[in-house]
C-alpha atoms as a printed R data frame, in Angstrom:
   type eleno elety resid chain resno       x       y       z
1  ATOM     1    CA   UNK     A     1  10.081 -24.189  -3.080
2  ATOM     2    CA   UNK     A     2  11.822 -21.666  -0.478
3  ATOM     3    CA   UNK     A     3  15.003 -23.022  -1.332
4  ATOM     4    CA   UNK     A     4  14.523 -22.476  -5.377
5  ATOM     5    CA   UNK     A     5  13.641 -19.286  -4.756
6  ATOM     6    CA   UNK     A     6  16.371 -18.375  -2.702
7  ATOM     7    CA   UNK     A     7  18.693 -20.002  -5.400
8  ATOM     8    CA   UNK     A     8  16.946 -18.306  -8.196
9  ATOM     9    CA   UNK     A     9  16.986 -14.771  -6.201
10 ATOM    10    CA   UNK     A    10  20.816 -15.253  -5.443
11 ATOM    11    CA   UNK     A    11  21.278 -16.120  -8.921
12 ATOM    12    CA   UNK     A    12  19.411 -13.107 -10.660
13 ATOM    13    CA   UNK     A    13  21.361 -10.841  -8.290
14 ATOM    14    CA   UNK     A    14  24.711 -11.670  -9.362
15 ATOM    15    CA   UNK     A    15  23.339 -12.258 -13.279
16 ATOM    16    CA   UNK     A    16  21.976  -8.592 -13.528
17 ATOM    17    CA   UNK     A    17  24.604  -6.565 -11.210
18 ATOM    18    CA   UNK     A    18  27.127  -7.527 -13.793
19 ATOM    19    CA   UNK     A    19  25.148  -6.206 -16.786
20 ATOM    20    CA   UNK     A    20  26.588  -3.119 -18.281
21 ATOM    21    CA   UNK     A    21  24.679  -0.291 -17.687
22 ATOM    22    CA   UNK     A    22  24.260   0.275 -21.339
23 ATOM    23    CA   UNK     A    23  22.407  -3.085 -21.982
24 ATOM    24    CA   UNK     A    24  20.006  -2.135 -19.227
25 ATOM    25    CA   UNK     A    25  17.487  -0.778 -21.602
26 ATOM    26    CA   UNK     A    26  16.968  -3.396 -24.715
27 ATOM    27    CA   UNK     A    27  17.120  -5.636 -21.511
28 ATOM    28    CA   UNK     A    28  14.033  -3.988 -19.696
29 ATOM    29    CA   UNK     A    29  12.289  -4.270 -23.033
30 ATOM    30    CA   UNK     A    30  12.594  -7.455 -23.139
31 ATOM    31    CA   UNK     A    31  11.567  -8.266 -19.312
32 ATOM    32    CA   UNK     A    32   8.242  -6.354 -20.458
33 ATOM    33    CA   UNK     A    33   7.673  -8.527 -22.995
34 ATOM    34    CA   UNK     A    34   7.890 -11.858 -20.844
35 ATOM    35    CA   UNK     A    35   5.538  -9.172 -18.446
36 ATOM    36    CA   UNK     A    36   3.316  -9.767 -20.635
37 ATOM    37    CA   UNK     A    37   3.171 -13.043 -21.071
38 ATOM    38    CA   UNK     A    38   2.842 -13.122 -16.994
39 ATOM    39    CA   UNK     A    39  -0.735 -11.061 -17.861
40 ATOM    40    CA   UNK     A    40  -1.680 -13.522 -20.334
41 ATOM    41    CA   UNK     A    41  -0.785 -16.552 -18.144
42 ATOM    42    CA   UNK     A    42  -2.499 -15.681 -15.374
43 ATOM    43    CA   UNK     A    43  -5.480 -14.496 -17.301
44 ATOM    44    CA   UNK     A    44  -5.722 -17.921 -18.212
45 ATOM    45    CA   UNK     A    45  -5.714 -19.472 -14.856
46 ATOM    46    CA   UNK     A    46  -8.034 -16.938 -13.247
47 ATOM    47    CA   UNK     A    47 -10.442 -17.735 -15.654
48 ATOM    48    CA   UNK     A    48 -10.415 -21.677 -15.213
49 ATOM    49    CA   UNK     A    49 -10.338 -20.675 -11.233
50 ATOM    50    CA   UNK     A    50 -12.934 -22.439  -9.649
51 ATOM    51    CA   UNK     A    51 -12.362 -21.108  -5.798
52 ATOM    52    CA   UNK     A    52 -13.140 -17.468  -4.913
53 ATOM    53    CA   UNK     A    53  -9.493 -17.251  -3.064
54 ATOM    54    CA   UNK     A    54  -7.428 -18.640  -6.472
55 ATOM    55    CA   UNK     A    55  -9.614 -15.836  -8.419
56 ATOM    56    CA   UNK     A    56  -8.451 -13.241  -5.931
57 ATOM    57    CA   UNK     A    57  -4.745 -14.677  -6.339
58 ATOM    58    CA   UNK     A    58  -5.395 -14.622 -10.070
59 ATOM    59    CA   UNK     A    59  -6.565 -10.942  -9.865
60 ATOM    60    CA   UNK     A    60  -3.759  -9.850  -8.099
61 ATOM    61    CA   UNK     A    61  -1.212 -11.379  -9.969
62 ATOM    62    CA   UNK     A    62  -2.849  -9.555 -13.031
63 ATOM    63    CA   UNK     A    63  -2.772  -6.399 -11.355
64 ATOM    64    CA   UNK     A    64   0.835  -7.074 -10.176
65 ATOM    65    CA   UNK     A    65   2.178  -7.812 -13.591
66 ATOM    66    CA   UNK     A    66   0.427  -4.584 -15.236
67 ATOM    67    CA   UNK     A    67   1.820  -2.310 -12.835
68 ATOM    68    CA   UNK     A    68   5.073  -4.140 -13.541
69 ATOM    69    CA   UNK     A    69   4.669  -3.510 -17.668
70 ATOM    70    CA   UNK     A    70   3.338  -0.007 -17.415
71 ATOM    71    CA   UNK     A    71   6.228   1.166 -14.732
72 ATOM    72    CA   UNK     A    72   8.664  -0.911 -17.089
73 ATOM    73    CA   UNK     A    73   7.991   0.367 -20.103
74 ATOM    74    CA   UNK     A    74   7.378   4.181 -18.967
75 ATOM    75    CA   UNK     A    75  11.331   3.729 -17.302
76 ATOM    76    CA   UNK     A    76  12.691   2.555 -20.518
77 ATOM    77    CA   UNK     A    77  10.786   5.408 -22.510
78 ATOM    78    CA   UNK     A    78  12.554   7.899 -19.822
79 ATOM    79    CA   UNK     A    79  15.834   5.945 -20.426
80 ATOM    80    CA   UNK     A    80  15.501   6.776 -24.434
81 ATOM    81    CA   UNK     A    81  14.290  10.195 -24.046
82 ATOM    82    CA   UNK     A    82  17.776  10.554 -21.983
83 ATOM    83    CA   UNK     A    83  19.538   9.591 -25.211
84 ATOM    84    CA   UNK     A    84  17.742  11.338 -27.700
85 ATOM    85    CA   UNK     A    85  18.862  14.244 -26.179
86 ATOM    86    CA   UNK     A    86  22.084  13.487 -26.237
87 ATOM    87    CA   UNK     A    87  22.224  12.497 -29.932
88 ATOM    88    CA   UNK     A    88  20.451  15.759 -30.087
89 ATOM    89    CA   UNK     A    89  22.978  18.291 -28.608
């Protein structure tokens, strides 16, 4: 499992440095979405825990992915406010 997620690291590196810088927001839009799904997921499997330690790893994985959402979405709603005043001017 180390080894996929070195792979998988190595290969999201490379993937997103070579994103243009203008794709970066529809693209953290969509990662919020999917952050969402994260929520939902492990939702699920916290509530079909049955041991106390796979609830606390199911509680922190839903806190995890909400801070992940709410900083994503309020850094793509800073991105757009950084256009609107440039359509603006």
């Amino acid at each position: 499992m180390i080894v996929v997620f070195v792979v998988a690291f190595i290969a999201g590196f490379f993937i997103i440095s070579r994103i243009p810088s203008l794709l970066h927001t529809p693209l953290m839009s969509g990662t919020n979405a999917l952050s969402g799904v994260n929520i939902l997921g492990a939702l699920m499997a916290t509530a079909v825990a049955i041991l106390t330690s796979s609830k606390v790893i199911g509680a922190l994985a839903i806190v995890f992915s909400m801070i992940n959402v709410t900083g994503g979405f309020g850094v793509t709603d800073r991105m757009l406010k950084m256009f609107k005043e440039k359509i603006q001017q």
